[in-house]
C-alpha positions in Angstrom: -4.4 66.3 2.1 -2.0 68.0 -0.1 0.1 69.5 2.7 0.1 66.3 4.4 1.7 64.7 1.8 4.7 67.3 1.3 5.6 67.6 5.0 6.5 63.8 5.4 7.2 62.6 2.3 11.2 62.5 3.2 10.0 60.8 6.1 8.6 57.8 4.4 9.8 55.4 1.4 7.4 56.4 -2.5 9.5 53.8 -4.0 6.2 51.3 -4.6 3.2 50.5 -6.5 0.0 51.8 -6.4 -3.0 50.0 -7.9 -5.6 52.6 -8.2 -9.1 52.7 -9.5 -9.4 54.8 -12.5 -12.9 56.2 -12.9 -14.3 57.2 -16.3 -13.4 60.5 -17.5 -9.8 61.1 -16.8 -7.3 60.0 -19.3 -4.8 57.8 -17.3 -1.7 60.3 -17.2 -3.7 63.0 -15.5 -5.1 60.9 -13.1 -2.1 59.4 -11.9 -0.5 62.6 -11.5 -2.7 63.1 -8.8 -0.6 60.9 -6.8 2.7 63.6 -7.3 1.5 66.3 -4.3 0.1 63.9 -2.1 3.1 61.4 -2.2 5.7 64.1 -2.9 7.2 62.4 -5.5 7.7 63.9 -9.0 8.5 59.9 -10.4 5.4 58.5 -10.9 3.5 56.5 -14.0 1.2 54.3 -15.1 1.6 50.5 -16.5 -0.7 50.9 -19.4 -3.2 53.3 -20.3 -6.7 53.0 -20.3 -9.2 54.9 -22.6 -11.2 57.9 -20.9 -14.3 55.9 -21.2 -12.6 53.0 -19.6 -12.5 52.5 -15.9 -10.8 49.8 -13.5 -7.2 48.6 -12.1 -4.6 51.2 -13.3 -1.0 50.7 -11.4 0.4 53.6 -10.8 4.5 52.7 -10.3 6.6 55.8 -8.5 9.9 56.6 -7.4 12.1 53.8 -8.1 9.3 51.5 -8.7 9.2 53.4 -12.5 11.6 50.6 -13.4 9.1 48.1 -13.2 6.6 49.2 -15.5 7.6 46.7 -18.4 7.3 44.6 -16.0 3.7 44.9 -14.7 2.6 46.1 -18.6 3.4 42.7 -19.4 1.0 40.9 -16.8 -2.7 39.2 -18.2 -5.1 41.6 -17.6 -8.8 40.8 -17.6 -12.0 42.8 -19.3 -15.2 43.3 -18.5 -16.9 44.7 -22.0 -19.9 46.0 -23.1 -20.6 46.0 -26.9 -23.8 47.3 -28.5 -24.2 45.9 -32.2 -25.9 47.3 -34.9 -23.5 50.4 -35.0 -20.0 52.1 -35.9 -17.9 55.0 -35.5 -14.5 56.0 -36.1 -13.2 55.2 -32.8 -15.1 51.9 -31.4 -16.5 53.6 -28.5 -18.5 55.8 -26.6 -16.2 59.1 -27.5 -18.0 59.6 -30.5 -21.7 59.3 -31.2 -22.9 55.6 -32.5 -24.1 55.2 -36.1 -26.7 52.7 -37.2 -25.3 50.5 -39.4 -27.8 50.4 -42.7 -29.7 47.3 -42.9 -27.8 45.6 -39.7 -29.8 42.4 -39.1 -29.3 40.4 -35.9 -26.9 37.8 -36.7 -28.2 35.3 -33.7 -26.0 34.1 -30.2 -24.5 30.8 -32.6 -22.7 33.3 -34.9 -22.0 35.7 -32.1 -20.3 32.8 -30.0 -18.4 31.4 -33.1 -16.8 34.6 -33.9 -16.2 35.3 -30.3 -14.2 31.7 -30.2 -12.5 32.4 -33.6 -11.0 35.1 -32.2 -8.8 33.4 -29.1 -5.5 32.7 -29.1 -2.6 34.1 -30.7 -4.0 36.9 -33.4 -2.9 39.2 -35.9 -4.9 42.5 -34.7 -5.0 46.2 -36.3 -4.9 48.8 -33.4 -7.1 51.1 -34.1 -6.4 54.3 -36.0 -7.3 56.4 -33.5 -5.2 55.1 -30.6 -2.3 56.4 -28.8 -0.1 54.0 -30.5 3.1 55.7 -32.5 3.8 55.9 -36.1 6.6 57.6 -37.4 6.8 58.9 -33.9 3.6 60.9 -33.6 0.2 59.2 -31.8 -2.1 57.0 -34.6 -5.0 59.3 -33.5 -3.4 62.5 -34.8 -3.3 61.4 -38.0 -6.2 59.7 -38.0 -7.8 63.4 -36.9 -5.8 65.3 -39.4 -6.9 62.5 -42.2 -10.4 63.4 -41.7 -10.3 66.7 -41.8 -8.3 66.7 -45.2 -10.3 64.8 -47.6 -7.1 64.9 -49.6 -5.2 62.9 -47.0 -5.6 59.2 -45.5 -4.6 58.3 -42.5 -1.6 55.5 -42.6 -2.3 51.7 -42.7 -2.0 50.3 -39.5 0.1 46.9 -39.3 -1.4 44.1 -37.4 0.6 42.9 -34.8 0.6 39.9 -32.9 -1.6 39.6 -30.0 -2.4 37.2 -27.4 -5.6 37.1 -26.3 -6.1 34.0 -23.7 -9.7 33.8 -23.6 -13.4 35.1 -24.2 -16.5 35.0 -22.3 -19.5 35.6 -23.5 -21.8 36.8 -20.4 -24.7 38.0 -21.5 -26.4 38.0 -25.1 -29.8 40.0 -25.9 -29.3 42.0 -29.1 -28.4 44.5 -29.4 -26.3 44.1 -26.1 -23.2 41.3 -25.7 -21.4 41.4 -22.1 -17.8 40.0 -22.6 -15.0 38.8 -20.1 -11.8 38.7 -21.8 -8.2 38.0 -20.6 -5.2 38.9 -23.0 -2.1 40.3 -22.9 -0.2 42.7 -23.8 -1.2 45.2 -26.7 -4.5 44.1 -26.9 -7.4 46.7 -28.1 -10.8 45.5 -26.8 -11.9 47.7 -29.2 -10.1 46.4 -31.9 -11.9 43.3 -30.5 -15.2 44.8 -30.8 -14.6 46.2 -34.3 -13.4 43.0 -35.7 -16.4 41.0 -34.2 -18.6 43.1 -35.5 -17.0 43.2 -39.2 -17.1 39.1 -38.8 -21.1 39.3 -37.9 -22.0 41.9 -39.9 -23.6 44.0 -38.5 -20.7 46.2 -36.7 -20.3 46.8 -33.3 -18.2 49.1 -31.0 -17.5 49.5 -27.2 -20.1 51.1 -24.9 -18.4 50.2 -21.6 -15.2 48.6 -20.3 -14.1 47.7 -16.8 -10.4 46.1 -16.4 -10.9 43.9 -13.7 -7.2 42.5 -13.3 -3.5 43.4 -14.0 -2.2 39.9 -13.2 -2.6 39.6 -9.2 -3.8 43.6 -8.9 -7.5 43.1 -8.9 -10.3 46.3 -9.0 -11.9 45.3 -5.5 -8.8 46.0 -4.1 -8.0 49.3 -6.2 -7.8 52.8 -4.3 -10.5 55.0 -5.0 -8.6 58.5 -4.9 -11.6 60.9 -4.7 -11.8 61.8 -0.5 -9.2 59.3 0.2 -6.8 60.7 3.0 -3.1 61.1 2.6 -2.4 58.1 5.3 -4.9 55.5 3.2 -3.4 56.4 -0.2 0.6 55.8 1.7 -1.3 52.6 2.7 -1.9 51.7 -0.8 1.1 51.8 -1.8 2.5 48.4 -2.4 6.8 48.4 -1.9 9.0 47.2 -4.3 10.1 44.2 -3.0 6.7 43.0 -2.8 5.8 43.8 -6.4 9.0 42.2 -7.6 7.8 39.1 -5.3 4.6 39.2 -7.0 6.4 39.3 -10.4 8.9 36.6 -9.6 
């Protein structure tokens, strides 16, 4: 597959978008990275990360189609979350191992759905401090890992920042377990989301799954599923620029 892709990649256009399925595992740099042998093409990235645990849409832009990737970042995008409640950690989600919250009580679906609703529209969120996010030019989760290994050190406050989150389903409720479909935009932390609902309730909760569904008109049923997928599908997959940019326009 590999060879394939060098010997007629200056026969065929990489300038386009790719909208790939990311499975969990991978963090999103290395898996899009895949894409540079079999395409030929050293210009390739992603339009916004997803977390390892994370799977779904992830639109991989190369060649020329780099330029677009404010762009696309800035499309809705749509969540499927699982939260578990009851528990904590430092980072929201399945990365590190849950911790019971002492005396968590079940705070019943009427509070659940009231938070959920209180927490549409346009929102002041805290990232959270272990996320990719810069300060002082250096990743949140560096410090945040330096912090607690230095019990002389604290990791920095994290500003809110304005968020947009567009709406909140609530799909399935049977404690400990709430299913959520969300749509925001850009800069949104489901986990943050999850945190933040569960500080509201009381009883904490953190991610245990997460599915992104949509990037605007890229949808997951349409993704490409790299692992076995021949060199031909994946130059298939890839979506020109002029059709992105009609997409965006």
């Amino acid at each position: 597959m590999i060879d394939l892709g060098r010997r007629y990649h200056h026969l065929v256009s990489v300038d386009g978008v790719v909208n790939l399925y990311k499975p969990v595992g991978p963090s999103s740099a290395r898996f899009v990275y895949r894409l540079r042998p079999i395409l030929g093409e050293r210009r390739i990235g992603h339009a916004g990360a997803l977390d390892p645990f994370a799977e779904g849409v992830l639109l991989a832009c190369c060649g020329r189609a780099t330029r677009l990737v404010e762009r696309l970042m800035a499309l809705e995008k749509t969540y499927d979350a699982g939260l578990i409640l009851g528990v904590t950690n430092d980072t929201f989600d399945p990365e590190q191992p849950f911790r019971p919250v002492p005396g968590a009580t079940e705070p019943g679906e009427d509070a659940v759905r009231r938070t959920v609703d209180a927490l549409v529209g346009e929102i002041d969120q805290v990232p959270p401090e272990f996320s990719a996010l810069k300060i002082d030019g250096r990743p949140a989760y560096e410090r945040a890992r330096r912090a607690r290994g230095d019990a002389a050190s604290s990791p920095s406050a994290m500003s809110p920042r304005r968020v947009r989150v567009a709406a909140i389903e609530v799909r399935r409720y049977a404690w400990p377990e709430l299913d959520l479909t969300i749509r925001c935009g850009r800069g949104t932390y489901i986990r943050a989301i999850a945190r933040d609902l569960g500080q509201a309730v009381g009883c904490g909760a953190c991610c245990k799954s997460l599915l992104r569904r949509a990037v605007g008109p890229f949808i997951a049923a349409d993704a490409l599923r790299l692992e076995g997928a021949q060199a031909e599908a994946v130059r298939s997959a890839l979506l020109p620029i002029g059709a992105v940019q009609a997409l965006l326009d």
